[in-house]
N, C-alpha and C positions, 0 to 999 in steps of 0.2 A: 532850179536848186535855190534852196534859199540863203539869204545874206550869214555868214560866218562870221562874227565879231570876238575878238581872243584880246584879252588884257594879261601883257608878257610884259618882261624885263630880257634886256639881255644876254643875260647870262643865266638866265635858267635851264635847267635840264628839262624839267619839266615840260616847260613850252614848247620844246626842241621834239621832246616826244608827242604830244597831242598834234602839233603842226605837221610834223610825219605822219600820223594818222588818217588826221584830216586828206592831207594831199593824196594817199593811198583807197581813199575813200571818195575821187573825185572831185575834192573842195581846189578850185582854181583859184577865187579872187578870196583873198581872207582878209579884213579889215583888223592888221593887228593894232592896237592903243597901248603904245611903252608907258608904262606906268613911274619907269626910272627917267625918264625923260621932262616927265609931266607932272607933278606931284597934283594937282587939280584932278587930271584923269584919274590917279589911285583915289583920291578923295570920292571921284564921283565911281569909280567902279565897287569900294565899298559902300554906299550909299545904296547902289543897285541891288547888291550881291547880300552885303553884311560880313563878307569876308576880306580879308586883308592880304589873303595868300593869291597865285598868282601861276598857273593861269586861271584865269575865269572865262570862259566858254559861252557864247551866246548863239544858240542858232538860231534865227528871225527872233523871234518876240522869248524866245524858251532861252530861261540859264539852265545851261548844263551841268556846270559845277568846273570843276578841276579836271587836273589831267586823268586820274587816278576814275572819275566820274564820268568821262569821257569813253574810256576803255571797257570801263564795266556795260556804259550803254553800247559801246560796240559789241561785246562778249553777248550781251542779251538779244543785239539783234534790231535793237531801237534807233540805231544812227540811220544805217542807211535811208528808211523811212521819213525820219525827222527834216532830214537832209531834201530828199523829195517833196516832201507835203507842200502844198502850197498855202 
């Protein structure tokens, strides 16, 4: 499976929904980076992303996007694979 990286705040709902996802999906080790925590990490996750919102979704080398973009690639079918590929 490949590496899971998720840039969260605490108190998002959001996050709380994709990381259930994920977990439902088989994602055991998730690499999450508090962006509330860290004000560098948000620096550097919009930098990545270009986005300021949160969560932002990495599976290996691939941005997903958000929670909302997360979902949608589950509905299509696209995670579990992405998930797998090596």
């Amino acid at each position: 499976m490949k590496p899971v990286r998720m840039y969260t705040t605490q108190v998002c709902p959001y996050c709380q929904r994709a990381k259930a996802l994920l977990l439902q999906r088989g994602v055991t080790a998730l690499d999450e980076v508090r962006v509330d925590l860290d004000p560098a990490e948000r620096e550097k996750m919009v930098a990545l992303t270009g986005r300021r919102t949160v969560p932002q979704i990495f599976i290996g080398a691939t941005h997903v996007g958000g929670c909302d973009d997360l979902i949608a690639l589950d509905q299509r079918g696209g995670l579990a694979p992405l998930l797998a590929a090596r």
